[in-house]
N, C-alpha and C positions, 0 to 999 in steps of 0.2 A: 504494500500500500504506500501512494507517495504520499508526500507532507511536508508544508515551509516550516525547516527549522529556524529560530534564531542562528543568526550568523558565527555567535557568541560560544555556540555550545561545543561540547568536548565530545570524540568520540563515546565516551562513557555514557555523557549523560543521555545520547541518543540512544544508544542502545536501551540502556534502562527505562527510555518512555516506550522504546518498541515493546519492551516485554509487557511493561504495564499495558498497551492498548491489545497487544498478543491476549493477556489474561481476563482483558473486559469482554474481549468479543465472544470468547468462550464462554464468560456469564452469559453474557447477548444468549446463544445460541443455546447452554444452559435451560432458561429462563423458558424461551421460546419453545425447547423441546416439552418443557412441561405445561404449555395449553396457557402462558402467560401472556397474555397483549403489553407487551414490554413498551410503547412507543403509545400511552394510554388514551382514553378518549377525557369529555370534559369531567371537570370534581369538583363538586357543589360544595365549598366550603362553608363555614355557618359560621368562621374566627380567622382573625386575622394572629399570629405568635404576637405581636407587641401590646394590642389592647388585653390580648390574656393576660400576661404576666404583669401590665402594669393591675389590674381589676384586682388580680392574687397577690403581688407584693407584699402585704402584710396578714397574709393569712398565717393564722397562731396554729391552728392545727395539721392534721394530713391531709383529712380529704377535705373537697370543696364539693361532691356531690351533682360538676355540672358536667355534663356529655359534652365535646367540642369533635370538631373534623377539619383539620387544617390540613395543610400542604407545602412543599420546600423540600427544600435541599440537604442532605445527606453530607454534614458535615465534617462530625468524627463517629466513630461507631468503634461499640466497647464490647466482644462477649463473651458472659462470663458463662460456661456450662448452660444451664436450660434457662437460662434470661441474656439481655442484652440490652445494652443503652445507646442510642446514636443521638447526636445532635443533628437538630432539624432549623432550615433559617428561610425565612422569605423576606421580602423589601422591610418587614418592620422590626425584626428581630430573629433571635435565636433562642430555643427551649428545647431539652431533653424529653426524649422517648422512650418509655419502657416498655419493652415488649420482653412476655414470658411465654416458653414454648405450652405450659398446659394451659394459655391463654386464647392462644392464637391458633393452635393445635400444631400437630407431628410434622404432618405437609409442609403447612405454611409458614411455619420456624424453619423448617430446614431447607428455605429458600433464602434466608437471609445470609448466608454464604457464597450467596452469588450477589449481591449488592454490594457497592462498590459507594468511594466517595464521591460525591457532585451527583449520584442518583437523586430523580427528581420521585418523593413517594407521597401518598398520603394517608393519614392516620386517623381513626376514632378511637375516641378514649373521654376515660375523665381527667379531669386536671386533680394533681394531689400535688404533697409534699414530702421529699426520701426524709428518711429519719436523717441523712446529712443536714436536710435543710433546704434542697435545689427543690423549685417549683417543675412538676414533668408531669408528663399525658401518660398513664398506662393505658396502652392500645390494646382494644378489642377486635377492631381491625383495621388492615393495611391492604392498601390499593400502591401498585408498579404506574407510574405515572410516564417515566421515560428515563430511558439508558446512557448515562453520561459516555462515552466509548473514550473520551481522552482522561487523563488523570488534572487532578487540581495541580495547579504546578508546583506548593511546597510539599507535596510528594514527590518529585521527583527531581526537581535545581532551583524552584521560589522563583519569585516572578519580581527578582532584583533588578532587572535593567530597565532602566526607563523607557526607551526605544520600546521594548516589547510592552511593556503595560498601553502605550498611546495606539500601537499598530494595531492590538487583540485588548481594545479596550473593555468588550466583553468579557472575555477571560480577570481583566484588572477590577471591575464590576464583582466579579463574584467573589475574587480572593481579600479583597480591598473595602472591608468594610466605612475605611473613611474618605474612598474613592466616590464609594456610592452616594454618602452622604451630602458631597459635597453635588453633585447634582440633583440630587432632592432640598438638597436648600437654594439651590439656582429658580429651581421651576417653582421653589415659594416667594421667589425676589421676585421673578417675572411678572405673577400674576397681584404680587402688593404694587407694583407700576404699576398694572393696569387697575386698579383699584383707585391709586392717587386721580389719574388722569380722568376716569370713570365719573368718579365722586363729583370733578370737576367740572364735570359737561363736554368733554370731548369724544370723538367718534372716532373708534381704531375703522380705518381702511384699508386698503392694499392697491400697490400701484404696479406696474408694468415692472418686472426681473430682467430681461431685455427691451432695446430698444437701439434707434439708430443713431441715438449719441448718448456718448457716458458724459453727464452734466450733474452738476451740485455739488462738487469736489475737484479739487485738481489730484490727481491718480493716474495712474496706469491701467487702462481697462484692460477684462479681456476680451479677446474678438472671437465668434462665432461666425455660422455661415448660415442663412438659411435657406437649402434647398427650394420650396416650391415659388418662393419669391425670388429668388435668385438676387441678395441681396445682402449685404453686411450688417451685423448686430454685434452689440456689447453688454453682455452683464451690467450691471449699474454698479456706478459707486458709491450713489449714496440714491434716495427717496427724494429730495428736498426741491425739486422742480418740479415732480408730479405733485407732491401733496402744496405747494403754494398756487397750482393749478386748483388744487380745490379750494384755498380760501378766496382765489377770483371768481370762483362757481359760485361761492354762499354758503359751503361747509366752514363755518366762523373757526370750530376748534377739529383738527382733526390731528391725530397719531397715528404712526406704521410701526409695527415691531420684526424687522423684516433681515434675511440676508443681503447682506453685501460683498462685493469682489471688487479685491485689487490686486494687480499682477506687480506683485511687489514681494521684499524683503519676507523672512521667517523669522521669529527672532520670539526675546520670551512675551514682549507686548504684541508681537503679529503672526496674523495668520490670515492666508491669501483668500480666506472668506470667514467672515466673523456677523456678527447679528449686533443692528443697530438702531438704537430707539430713534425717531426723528418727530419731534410734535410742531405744530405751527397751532398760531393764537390773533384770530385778527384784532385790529383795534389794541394790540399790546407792544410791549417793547420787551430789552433784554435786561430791565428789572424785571418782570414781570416773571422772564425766563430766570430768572437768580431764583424767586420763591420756592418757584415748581421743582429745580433742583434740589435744594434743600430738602424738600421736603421728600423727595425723590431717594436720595444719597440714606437720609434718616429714617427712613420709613424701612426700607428696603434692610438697612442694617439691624434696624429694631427687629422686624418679623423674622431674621436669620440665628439670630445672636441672643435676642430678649435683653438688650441695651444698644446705647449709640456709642457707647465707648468699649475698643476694642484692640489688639494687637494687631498689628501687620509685619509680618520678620519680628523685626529687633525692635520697632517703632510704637508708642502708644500714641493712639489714634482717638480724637473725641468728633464723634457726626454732630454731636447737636448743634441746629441753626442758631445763631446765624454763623457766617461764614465770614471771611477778612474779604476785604476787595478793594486792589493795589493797580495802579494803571499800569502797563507795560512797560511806560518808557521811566515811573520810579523806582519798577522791580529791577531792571536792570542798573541803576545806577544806584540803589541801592546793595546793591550784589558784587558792586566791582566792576560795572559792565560798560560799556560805548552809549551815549545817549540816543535816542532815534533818528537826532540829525546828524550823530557822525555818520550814523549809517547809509547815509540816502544817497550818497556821493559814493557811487560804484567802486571807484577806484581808493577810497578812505576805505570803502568796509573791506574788500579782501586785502587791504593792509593790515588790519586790525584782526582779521582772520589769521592771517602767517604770523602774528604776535605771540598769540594766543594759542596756535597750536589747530586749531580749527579747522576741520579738515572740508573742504567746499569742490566743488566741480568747476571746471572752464566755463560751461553756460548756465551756473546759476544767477540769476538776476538778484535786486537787491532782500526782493520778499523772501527767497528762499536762504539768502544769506544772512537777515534779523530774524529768521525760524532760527538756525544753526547757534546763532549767538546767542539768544535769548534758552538756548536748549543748554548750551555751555556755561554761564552764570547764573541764570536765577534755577531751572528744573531742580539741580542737585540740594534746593533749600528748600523744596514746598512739600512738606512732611504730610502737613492737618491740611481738611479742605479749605480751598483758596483759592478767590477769582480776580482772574489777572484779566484786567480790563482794557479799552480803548485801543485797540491794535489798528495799527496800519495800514493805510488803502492796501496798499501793496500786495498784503497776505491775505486779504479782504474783500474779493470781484461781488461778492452777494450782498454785504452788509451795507448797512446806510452809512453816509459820512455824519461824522459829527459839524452842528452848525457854528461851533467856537472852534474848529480847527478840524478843516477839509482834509488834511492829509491823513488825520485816524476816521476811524468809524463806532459805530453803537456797537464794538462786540464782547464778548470775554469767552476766556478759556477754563472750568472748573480743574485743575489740579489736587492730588492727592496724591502722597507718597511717590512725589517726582514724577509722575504718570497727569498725562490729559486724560480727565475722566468725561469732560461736557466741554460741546461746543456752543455757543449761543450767541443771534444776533438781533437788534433792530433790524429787519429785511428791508433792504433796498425795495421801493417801489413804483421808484420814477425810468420808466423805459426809455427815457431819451439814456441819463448816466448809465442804464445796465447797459444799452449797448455800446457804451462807449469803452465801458470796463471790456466785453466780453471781446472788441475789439483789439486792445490790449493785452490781452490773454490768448488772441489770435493771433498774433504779432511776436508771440514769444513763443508758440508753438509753431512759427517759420521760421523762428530762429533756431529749433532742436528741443526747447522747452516738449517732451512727449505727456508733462503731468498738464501741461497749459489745461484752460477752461476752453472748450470750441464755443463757436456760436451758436446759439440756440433759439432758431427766428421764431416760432412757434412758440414760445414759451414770452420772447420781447411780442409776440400778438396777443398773448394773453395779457400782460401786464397794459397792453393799449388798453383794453375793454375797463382797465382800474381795478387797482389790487387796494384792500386800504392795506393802512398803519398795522406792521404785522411780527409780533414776538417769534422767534423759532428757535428750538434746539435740537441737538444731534446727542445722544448718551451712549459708548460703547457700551453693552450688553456685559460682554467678555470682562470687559476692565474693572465694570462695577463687580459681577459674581467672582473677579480676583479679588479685592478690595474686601469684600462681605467675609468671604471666607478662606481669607490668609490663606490665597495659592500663590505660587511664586511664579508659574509660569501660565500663559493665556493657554498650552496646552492641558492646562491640568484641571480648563473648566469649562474646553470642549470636548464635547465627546467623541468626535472622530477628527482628531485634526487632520491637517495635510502632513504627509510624510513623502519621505523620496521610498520608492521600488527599493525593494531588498537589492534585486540585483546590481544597483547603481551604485552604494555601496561598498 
């Protein structure tokens, strides 16, 4: 039988998984020779293992006198002569099984020697207490639900490499009980967003995945093909053109919580498709956008943790609003940093770049050059949440300019733990400036610029018809569920990231 091993492994440790999957299929066949439907049909459970044993935790005696029929996994198994104990676990927990052979009868006891770890069974029993003290099910009876055929892997090398736990995240899911966890605390951040926004008045929608320009970011799209159109397409990289297409429709509040793709870097903050909150607010601005993060950032950490104050690495972290909010051009110069007007003079900043160490491109222009600086002095200081305000036309094609000084605009960026958590602006809503900007952004994508903004005529036609006055933000998904639940890497609170081919390698 063939099989991807990790690259990692030793002739040993292969053979000894061959033997092991050699010794299941013979349970398998086993199993099956004796009239078992090994590979089961549905089983009506009436208990979940977690609300059990939370319900019994303080039960003073043995028995509790209730019948239960749960289900799971086959996690250690103990046996002693005519009884046997295996641990049993599903999504909520893990609890001991007793089963006795004058229980179960002759037959059906001495089937249990073809059960293996990671077997999927199911059990009726009451729930009692061993004179140890462990709350367990003594089973009346057992249902074959399905035949694990590989071994758990600390049977046989542990599932120590990180590469493998990301590749067979599955496999890392069932060995990795704080694996799990931490995606069941993701999908409860998820829906406390939608709950803040909900509460709010606003309408989750869904916009187009592909389409014939990648707009509302400057990125690296990817490019598709589409056969019966005979026609070129691009993944999007961000939502934030469609959904201000709805607030020119009359959708006042609307949100996406949606995938994105950029054909970009891997790294522990990137992955070339990650899940991005995007909301728009007519009639609002990028205070307006501060509240809803806050409250966003807090909520989100409360329902995870049951506080806003938390650990992240080495760092102590407090969420509760409010938040500090520092203009860009004081964070830097409070940081040691080049003021904004050293920067604007092209040939000043990539001086000030080779000073400093800063490593920059031939054709980056000045926006991408006060990204780099401002990544260099102030990131390495923004620990606690922090919004760093007023940023630069430059890095800024969508945002409004501000009316005491054209050269920034109404944006800020939420920071936490050196990381961009939120991005948020006053929207530009004058279509004579966006196309001026988008121009500009045109202009620098013929010079080589490949993340430039293209033009986006149909979107400057919407804003003809009148966009009003419009709040918006963008929230990584990924960055927040790293944040909530101290992971170090964006891979370790997706569930399938991007990896390269074993063979590549």
């Amino acid at each position: 039988m063939s099989q991807a091993t990790p690259v990692d492994e030793t002739q040993e440790q292969v053979d000894d998984l061959n033997e092991h999957m050699r010794m299941r299929r013979l349970h398998l066949e086993a199993l099956q020779g004796a009239g078992i439907a090994v590979f089961g049909r549905r089983y009506d459970r009436t208990h979940l293992i977690g609300p059990v044993k939370e319900k019994y935790q303080g039960l003073p005696g043995e028995e509790t006198g209730e019948d239960v029929r749960i289900a799971g996994r086959i996690m250690a198994l103990r046996e002693h002569g005519k009884a046997a104990f295996a641990d049993l676990a599903d999504q909520t927990g893990q609890i001991q099984v007793y089963l006795k052979k004058d229980v179960l009868g002759e037959e059906t006891y001495g089937l249990l020697k073809h059960i293996d770890l990671g077997d999927l069974i199911g059990v009726e029993g009451h729930v009692f207490r061993t004179r140890k003290g462990e709350l367990s099910i003594a089973v009346g009876k057992l249902e074959f639900l399905s035949k694990a055929l590989r071994p758990l892997p600390e049977k046989w090398h542990g599932l120590k490499d990180i590469e493998v736990r990301y590749r067979e995240r599955y496999v890392d899911l069932i060995a990795n009980r704080d694996a799990r966890d931490v995606f069941i605390k993701r999908s409860k951040m998820t829906s406390a967003i939608r709950r803040v926004l909900d509460e709010r008045g606003y309408l989750e929608v869904e916009t187009p995945v592909m389409g014939g320009l990648a707009g509302g970011a400057t990125a690296r799209p990817f490019v598709t093909h589409h056969n019966a159109l005979d026609m070129q397409l691009y993944l999007r990289i961000a939502t934030e053109l469609h959904l201000k297409r709805c607030i020119v429709g009359g959708l006042e509040k609307v949100y996406e919580i949606g995938r994105i793709f950029r054909n970009e870097g891997i790294s522990t903050r990137h992955n070339p498709e990650f899940t991005m909150l995007e909301l728009y607010q007519a009639y609002a601005d990028y205070n307006d956008m501060m509240e809803i993060a806050e409250a966003i950032l807090s909520t989100s950490c409360e329902v995870v943790n049951g506080t806003t104050k938390i650990k992240y690495g080495e760092d102590e972290l407090d969420l509760t609003p409010p938040y500090p909010r520092i203009r860009m051009d004081d964070a830097l110069q409070k940081h040691g940093g080049p003021s904004l007007k050293d920067l604007r003079d092209l040939d000043n900043a990539r001086r000030i770049c080779k000073e400093h160490g800063i490593q920059i491109e031939k054709s980056d222009g000045v926006g991408h050059i006060i990204d780099k600086v401002f990544e260099h002095f102030v990131e390495p200081h923004l620990v606690n949440p922090t919004f760093i305000t007023d940023f630069p036309i430059e890095l800024s094609p969508l945002a409004k300019r501000r009316e005491d000084d054209p050269s920034l605009t109404y944006r800020f960026e939420l920071f936490a733990v050196h990381t961009e958590i939120a991005n948020a602006f006053s929207e530009l809503n004058d279509p004579f400036d966006q196309r001026e900007r988008f121009e500009a952004q045109a202009a620098l994508k013929a010079q080589g610029d490949v993340e430039a903004h293209p033009i986006d005529e149909d979107y400057v036609k919407a804003m003809e018809y009148g966009m009003p006055p419009t709040g918006g933000m963008g929230i990584g998904i990924d960055r927040l569920a790293m944040l909530v639940t101290n992971s170090q890497s964006i891979r370790d609170v997706i569930l399938f990231p991007t990896m390269r081919p074993r063979a590549a390698e």
